[in-house]
One Martini backbone bead per residue (centre of mass of N, CA, C, O) as a GRO file, in nm:
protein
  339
    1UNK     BB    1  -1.514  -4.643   1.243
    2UNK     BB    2  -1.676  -4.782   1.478
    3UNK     BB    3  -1.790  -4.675   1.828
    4UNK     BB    4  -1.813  -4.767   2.119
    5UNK     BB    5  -2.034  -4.631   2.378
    6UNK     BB    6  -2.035  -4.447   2.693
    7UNK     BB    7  -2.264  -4.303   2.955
    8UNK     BB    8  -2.169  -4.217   3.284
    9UNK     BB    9  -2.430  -4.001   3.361
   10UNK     BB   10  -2.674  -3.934   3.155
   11UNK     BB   11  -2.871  -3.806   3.319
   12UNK     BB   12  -2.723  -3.561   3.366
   13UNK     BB   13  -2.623  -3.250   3.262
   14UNK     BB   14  -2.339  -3.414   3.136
   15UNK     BB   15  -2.454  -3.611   2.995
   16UNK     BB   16  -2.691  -3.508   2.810
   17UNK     BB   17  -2.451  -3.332   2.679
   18UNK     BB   18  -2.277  -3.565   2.615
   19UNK     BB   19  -2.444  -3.625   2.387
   20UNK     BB   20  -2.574  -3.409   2.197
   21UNK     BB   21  -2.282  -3.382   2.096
   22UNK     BB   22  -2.218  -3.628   1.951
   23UNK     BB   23  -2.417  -3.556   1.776
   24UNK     BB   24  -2.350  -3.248   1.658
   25UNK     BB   25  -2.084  -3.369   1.540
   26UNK     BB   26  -2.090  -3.688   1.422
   27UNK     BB   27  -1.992  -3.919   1.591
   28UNK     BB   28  -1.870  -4.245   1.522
   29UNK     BB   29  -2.110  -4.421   1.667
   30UNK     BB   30  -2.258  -4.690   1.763
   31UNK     BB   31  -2.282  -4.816   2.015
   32UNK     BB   32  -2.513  -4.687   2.309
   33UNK     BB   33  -2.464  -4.669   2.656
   34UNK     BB   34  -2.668  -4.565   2.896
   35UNK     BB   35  -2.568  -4.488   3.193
   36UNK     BB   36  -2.552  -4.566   3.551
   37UNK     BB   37  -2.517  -4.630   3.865
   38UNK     BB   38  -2.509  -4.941   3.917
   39UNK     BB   39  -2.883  -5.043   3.915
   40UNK     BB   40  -3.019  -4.867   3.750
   41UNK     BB   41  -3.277  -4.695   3.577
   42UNK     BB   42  -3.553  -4.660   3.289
   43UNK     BB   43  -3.483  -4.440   3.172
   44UNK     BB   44  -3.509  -4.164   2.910
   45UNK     BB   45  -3.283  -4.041   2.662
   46UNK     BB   46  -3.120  -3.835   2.415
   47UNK     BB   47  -2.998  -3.866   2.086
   48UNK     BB   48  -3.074  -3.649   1.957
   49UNK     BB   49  -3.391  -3.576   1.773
   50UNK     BB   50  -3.468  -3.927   1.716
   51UNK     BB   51  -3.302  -4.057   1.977
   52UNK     BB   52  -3.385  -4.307   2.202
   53UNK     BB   53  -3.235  -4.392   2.518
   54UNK     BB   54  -3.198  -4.658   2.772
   55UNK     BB   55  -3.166  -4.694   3.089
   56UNK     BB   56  -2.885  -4.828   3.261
   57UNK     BB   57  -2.675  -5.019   3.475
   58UNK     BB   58  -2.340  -5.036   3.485
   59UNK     BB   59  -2.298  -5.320   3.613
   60UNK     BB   60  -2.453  -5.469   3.357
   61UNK     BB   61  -2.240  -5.381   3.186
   62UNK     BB   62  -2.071  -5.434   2.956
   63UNK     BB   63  -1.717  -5.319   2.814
   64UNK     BB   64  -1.586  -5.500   2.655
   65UNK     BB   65  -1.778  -5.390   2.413
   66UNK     BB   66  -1.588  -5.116   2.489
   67UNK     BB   67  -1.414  -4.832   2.373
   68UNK     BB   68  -1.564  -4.605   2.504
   69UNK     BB   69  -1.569  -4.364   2.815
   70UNK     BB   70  -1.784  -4.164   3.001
   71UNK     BB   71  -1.739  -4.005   3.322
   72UNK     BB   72  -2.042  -3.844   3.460
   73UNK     BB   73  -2.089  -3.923   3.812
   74UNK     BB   74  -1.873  -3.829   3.962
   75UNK     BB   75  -1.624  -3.900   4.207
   76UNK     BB   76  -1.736  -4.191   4.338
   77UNK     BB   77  -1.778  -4.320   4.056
   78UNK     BB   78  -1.462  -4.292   3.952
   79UNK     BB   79  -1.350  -4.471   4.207
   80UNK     BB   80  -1.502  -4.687   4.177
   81UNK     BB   81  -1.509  -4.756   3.804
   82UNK     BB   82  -1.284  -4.671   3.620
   83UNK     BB   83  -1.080  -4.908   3.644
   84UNK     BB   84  -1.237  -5.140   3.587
   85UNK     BB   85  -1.307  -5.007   3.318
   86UNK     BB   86  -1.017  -5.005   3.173
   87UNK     BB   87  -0.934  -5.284   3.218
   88UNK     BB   88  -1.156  -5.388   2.968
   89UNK     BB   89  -1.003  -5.171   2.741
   90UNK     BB   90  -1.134  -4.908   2.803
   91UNK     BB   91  -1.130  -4.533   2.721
   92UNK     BB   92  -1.163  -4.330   2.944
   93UNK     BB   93  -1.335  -3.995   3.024
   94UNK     BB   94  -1.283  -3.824   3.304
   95UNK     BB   95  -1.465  -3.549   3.461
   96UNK     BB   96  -1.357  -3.582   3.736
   97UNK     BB   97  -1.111  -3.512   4.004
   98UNK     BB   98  -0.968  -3.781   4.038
   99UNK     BB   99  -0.769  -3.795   3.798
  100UNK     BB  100  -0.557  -3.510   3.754
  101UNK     BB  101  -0.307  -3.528   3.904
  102UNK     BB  102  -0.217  -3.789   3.826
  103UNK     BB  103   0.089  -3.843   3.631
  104UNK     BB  104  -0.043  -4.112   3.459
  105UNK     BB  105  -0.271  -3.871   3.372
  106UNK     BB  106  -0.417  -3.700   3.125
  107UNK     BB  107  -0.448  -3.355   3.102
  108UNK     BB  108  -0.699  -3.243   2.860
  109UNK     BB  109  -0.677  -3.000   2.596
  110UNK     BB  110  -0.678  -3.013   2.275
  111UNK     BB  111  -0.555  -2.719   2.229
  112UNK     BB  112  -0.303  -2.741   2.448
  113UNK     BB  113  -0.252  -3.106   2.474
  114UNK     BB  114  -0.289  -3.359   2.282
  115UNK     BB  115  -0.005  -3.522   2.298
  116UNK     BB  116  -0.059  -3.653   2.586
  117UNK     BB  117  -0.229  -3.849   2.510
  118UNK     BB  118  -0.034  -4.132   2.469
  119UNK     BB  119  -0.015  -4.193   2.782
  120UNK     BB  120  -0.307  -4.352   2.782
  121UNK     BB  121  -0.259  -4.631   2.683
  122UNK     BB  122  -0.216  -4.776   2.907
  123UNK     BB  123  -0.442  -4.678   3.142
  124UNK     BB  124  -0.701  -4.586   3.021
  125UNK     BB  125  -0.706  -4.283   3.099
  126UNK     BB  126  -0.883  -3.936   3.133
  127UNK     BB  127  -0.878  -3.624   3.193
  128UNK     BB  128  -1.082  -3.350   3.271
  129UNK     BB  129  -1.072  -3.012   3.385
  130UNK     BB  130  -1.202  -2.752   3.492
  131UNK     BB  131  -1.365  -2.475   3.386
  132UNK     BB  132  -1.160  -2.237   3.496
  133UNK     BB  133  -0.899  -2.374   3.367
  134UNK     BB  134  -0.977  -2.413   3.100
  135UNK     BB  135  -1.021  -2.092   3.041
  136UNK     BB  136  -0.735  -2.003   3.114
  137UNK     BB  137  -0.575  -2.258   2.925
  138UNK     BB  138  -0.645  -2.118   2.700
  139UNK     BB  139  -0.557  -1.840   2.671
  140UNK     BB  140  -0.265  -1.863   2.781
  141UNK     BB  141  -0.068  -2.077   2.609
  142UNK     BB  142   0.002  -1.810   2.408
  143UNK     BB  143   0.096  -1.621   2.603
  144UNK     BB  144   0.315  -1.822   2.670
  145UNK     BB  145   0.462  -1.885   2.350
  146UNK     BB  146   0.596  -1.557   2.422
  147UNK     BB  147   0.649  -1.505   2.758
  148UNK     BB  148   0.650  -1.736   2.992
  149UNK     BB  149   0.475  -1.807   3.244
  150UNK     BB  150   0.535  -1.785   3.576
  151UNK     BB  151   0.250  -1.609   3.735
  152UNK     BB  152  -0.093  -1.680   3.850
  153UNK     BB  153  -0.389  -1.490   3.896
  154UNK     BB  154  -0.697  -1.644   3.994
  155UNK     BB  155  -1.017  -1.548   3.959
  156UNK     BB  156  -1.319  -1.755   4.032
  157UNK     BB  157  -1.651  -1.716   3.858
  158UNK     BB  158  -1.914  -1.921   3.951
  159UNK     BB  159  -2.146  -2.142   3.892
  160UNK     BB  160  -2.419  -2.358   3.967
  161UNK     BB  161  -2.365  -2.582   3.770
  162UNK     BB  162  -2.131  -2.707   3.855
  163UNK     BB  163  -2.304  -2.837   4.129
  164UNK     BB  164  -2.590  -2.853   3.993
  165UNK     BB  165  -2.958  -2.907   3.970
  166UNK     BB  166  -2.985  -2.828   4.279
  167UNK     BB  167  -2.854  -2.558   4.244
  168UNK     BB  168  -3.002  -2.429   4.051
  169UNK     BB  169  -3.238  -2.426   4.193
  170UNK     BB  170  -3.214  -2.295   4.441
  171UNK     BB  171  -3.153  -2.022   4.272
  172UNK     BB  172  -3.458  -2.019   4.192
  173UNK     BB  173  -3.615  -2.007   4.476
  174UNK     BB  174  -3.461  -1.774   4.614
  175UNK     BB  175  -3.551  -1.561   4.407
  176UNK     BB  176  -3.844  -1.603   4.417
  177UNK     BB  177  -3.848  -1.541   4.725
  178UNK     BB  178  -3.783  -1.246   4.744
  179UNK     BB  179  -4.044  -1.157   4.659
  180UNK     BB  180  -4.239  -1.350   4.820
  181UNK     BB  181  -4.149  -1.390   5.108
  182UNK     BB  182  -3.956  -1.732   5.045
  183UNK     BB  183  -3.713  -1.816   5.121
  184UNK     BB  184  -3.503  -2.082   5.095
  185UNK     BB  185  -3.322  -2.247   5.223
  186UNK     BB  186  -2.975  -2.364   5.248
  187UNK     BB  187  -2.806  -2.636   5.118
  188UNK     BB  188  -2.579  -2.642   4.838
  189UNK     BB  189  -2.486  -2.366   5.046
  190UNK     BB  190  -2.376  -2.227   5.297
  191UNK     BB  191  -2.550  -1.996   5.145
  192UNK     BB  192  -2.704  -1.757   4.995
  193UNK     BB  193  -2.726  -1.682   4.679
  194UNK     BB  194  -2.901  -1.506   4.617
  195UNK     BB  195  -2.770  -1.186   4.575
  196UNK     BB  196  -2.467  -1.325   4.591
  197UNK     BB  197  -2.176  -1.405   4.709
  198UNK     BB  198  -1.935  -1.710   4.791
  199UNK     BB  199  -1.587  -1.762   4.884
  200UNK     BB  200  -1.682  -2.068   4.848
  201UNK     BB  201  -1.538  -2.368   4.661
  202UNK     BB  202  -1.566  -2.574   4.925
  203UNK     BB  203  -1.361  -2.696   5.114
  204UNK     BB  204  -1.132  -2.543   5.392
  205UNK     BB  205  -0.870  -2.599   5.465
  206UNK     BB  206  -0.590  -2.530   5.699
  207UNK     BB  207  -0.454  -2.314   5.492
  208UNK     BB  208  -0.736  -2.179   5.345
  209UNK     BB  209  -0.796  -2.340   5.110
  210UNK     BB  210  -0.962  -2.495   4.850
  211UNK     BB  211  -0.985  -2.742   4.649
  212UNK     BB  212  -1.071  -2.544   4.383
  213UNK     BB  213  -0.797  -2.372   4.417
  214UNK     BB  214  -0.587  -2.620   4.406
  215UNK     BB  215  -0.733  -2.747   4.172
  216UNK     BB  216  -0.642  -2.511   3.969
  217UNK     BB  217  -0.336  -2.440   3.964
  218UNK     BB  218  -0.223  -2.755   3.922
  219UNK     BB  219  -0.382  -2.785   3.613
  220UNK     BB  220  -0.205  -2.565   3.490
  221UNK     BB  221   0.046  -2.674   3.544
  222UNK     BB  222   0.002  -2.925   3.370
  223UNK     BB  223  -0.113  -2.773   3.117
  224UNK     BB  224   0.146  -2.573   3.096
  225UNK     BB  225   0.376  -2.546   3.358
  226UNK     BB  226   0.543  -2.655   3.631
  227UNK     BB  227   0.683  -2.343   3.702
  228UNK     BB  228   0.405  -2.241   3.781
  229UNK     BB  229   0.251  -2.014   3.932
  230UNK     BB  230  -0.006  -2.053   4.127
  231UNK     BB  231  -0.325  -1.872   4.244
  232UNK     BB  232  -0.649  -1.943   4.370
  233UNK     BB  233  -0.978  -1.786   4.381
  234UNK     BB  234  -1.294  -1.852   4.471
  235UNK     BB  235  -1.649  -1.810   4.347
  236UNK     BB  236  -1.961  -1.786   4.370
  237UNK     BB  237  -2.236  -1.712   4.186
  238UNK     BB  238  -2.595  -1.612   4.046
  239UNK     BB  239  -2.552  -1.816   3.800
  240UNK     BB  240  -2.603  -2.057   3.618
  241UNK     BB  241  -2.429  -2.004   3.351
  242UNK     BB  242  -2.099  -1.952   3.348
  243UNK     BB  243  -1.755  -1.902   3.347
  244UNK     BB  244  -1.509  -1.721   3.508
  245UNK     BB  245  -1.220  -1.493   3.495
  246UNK     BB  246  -0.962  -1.349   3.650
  247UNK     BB  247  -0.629  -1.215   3.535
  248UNK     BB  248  -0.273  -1.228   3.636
  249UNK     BB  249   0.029  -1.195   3.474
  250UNK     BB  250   0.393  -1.307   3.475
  251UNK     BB  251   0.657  -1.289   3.263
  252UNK     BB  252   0.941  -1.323   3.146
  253UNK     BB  253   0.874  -1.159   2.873
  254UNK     BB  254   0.803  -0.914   2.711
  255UNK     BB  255   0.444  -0.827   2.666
  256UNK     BB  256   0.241  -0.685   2.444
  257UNK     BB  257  -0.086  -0.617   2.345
  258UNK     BB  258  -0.030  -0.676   2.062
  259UNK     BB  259   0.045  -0.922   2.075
  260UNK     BB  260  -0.146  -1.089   2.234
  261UNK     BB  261  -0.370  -1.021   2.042
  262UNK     BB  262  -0.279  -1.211   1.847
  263UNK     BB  263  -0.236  -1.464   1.925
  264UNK     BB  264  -0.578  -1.479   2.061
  265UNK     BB  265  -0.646  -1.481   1.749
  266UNK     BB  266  -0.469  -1.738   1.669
  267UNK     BB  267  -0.672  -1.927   1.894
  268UNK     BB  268  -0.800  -2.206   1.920
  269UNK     BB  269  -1.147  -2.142   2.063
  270UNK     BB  270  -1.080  -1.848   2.084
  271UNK     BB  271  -1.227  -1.520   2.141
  272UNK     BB  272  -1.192  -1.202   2.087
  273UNK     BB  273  -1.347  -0.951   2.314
  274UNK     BB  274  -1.175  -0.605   2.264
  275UNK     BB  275  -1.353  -0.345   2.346
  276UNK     BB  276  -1.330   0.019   2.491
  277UNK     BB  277  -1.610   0.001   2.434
  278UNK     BB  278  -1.958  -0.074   2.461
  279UNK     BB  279  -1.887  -0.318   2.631
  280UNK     BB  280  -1.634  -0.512   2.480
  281UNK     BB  281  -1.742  -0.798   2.618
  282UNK     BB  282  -1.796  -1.111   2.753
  283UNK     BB  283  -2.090  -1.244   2.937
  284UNK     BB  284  -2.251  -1.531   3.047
  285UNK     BB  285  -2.552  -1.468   2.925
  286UNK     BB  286  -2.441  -1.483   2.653
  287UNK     BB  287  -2.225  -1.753   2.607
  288UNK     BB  288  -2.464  -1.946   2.647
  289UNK     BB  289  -2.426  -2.238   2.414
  290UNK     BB  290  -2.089  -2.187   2.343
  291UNK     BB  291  -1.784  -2.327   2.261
  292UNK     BB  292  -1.574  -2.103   2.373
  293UNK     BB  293  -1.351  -1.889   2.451
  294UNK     BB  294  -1.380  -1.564   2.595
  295UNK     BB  295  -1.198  -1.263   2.557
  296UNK     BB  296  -1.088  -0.976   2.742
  297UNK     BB  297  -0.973  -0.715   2.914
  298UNK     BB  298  -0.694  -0.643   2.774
  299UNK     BB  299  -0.377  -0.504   3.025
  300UNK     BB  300  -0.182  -0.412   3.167
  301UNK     BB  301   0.050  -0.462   3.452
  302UNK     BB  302   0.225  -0.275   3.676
  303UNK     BB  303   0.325  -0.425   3.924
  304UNK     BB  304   0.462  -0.586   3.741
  305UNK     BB  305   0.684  -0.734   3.513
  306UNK     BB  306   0.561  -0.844   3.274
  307UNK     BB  307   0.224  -0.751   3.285
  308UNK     BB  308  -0.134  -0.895   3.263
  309UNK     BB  309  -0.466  -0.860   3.190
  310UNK     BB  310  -0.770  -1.068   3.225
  311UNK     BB  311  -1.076  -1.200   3.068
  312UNK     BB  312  -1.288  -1.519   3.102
  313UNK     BB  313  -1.527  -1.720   2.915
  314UNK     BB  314  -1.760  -2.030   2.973
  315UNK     BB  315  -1.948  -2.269   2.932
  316UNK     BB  316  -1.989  -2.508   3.169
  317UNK     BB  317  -2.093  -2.736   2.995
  318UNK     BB  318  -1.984  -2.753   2.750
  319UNK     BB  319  -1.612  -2.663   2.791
  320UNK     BB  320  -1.622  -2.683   3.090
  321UNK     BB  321  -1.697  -3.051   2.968
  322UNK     BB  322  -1.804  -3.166   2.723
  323UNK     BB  323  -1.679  -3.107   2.484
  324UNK     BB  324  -1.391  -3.128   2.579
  325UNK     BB  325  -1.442  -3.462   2.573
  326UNK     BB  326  -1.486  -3.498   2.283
  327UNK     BB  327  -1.278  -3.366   2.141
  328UNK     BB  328  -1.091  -3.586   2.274
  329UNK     BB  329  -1.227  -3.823   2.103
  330UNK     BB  330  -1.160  -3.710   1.851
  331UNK     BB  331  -0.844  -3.731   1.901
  332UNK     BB  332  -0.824  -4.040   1.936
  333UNK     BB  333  -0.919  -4.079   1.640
  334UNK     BB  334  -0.723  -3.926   1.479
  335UNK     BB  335  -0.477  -4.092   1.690
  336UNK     BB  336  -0.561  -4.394   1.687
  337UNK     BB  337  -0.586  -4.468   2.021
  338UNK     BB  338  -0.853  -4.697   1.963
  339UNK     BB  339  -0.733  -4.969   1.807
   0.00000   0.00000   0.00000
């Protein structure tokens, strides 16, 4: 069976990443049509190594003979033209925040909980959460389902790709800038990320915390368990590519480190490289370009009754975005619900 495509937000980072995965994996594609929002276009992006396609703009694409659509050109275009396109009976898969909270649309990593996709057929909108859920949503699952998962508490320590293109630039022209003293100012971001950290990924709500660190808790209880307390801090890091996190969990039943290793070894997209010697652990610089979420550093938590902690590591446009949506596609393929 072959699926009509489409990818809004084509020229874009998640976007031609998305594309590219898509080659890469031999996704079964019929017609693929790159759009932009609106009626934009007219650029050209690659898919795999020798299809090159004409970017048009999403405004006149038909939908109604299209299967599948993701959509990856950020919150207003999601809000803008989701549901118009879920309409006209195309499967949505949507990257931005707009809809991962909503309680009829499910947020899915395929590895952690790929059965709520049936939820997706009446309304045909998919979420998928974002890049530091996502990677401790994978990590904690397996050690939630020998020890049942309280509490966590996770520091994301994010990239600035999550940020976009121009947050990119920003931090190489800021790094190069140190050298040569002629730092440009800050646009991107509050402040200078060049050899900075900046606690603050989102705007500060009246509570205290960030867009992004209660959407980091709550997406968390969808996909691991609603009675999950969690609570995030984010910070922005000097980072090109690679989101991480430490994380600090607090379980029902005692969990013993060599049961966690034993879980981790056996859960599928994680790699476990936790060696206490020679720097056994991955870090961001490492595993740029790689599909898996990698964990480390995990060790008791005396703090509290039955705490473990550990650090998590994915690319961040990988796992942490377009992968993870093609694989959502490849399960609804799989679950045949898009016949």
């Amino acid at each position: 069976m072959a699926i009509n495509v489409a990818v809004v937000g084509a020229t874009g980072q998640v976007g031609r990443e998305i594309l590219r995965t898509l080659a890469e994996r031999n996704f079964p594609a019929g017609d693929i049509a790159a759009l932009v929002p609106g009626r934009g276009g007219g650029q050209e992006v690659s898919y795999g190594d020798e299809r090159v396609l004409r970017v048009r703009g999403a405004e006149s694409h038909d939908f109604g003979d299209t299967d599948l659509v993701f959509m990856a050109a950020g919150e207003a275009a999601s809000a803008a033209e989701t549901a118009r396109i879920a309409a006209t009976g195309a499967m949505v898969i949507d990257l931005s925040t707009r809809f991962r909270m909503e309680p009829d649309v499910p947020l899915v990593v395929p590895e952690v909980n790929a059965a709520t996709l049936k939820r997706a057929v009446k309304r045909r909108i998919i979420a998928c959460p974002g890049s530091v859920a996502t990677a401790v949503a994978m990590a904690l699952k397996p050690l939630h389902g020998i020890g049942k998962a309280r509490r966590a508490v996770i520091t994301g320590l994010q990239a600035v790709a999550g940020a976009g293109k121009e947050a990119m630039d920003e931090l190489w022209g800021q790094t190069r800038g140190v050298y040569v003293n002629e730092a440009p100012p800050a646009e991107q971001f509050p402040k200078s990320i060049a050899f900075n950290l900046i606690p603050q990924v989102g705007d500060i709500a009246e509570d205290g915390t960030t867009r992004e660190e209660s959407g980091i808790a709550g997406e968390l209880r969808k996909l691991i368990d609603p009675d999950l307390a969690a609570v995030a801090s984010c910070v922005r890091v000097p980072v090109f590519i690679g989101d991480s996190a430490t994380v600090v969990v607090e379980f029902e039943r005692p969990v013993t480190e060599k049961a966690a290793w034993a879980a981790l070894r056996d859960a599928p997209g994680v790699t476990l490289l936790d060696r206490r010697e020679d720097a056994g652990y991955a870090t961001p610089a490492e595993i740029a370009g790689e599909d898996v979420v990698y964990v480390g550093r995990l060790r008791r938590d005396p703090g509290v009754p039955n705490g473990l902690a550990f650090w998590c590591v994915t690319d961040t446009l990988r796992k942490g975005a377009a992968l993870n949506a093609v694989q959502v596609a490849e399960e609804l393929v799989r679950q045949k619900l898009l016949d």
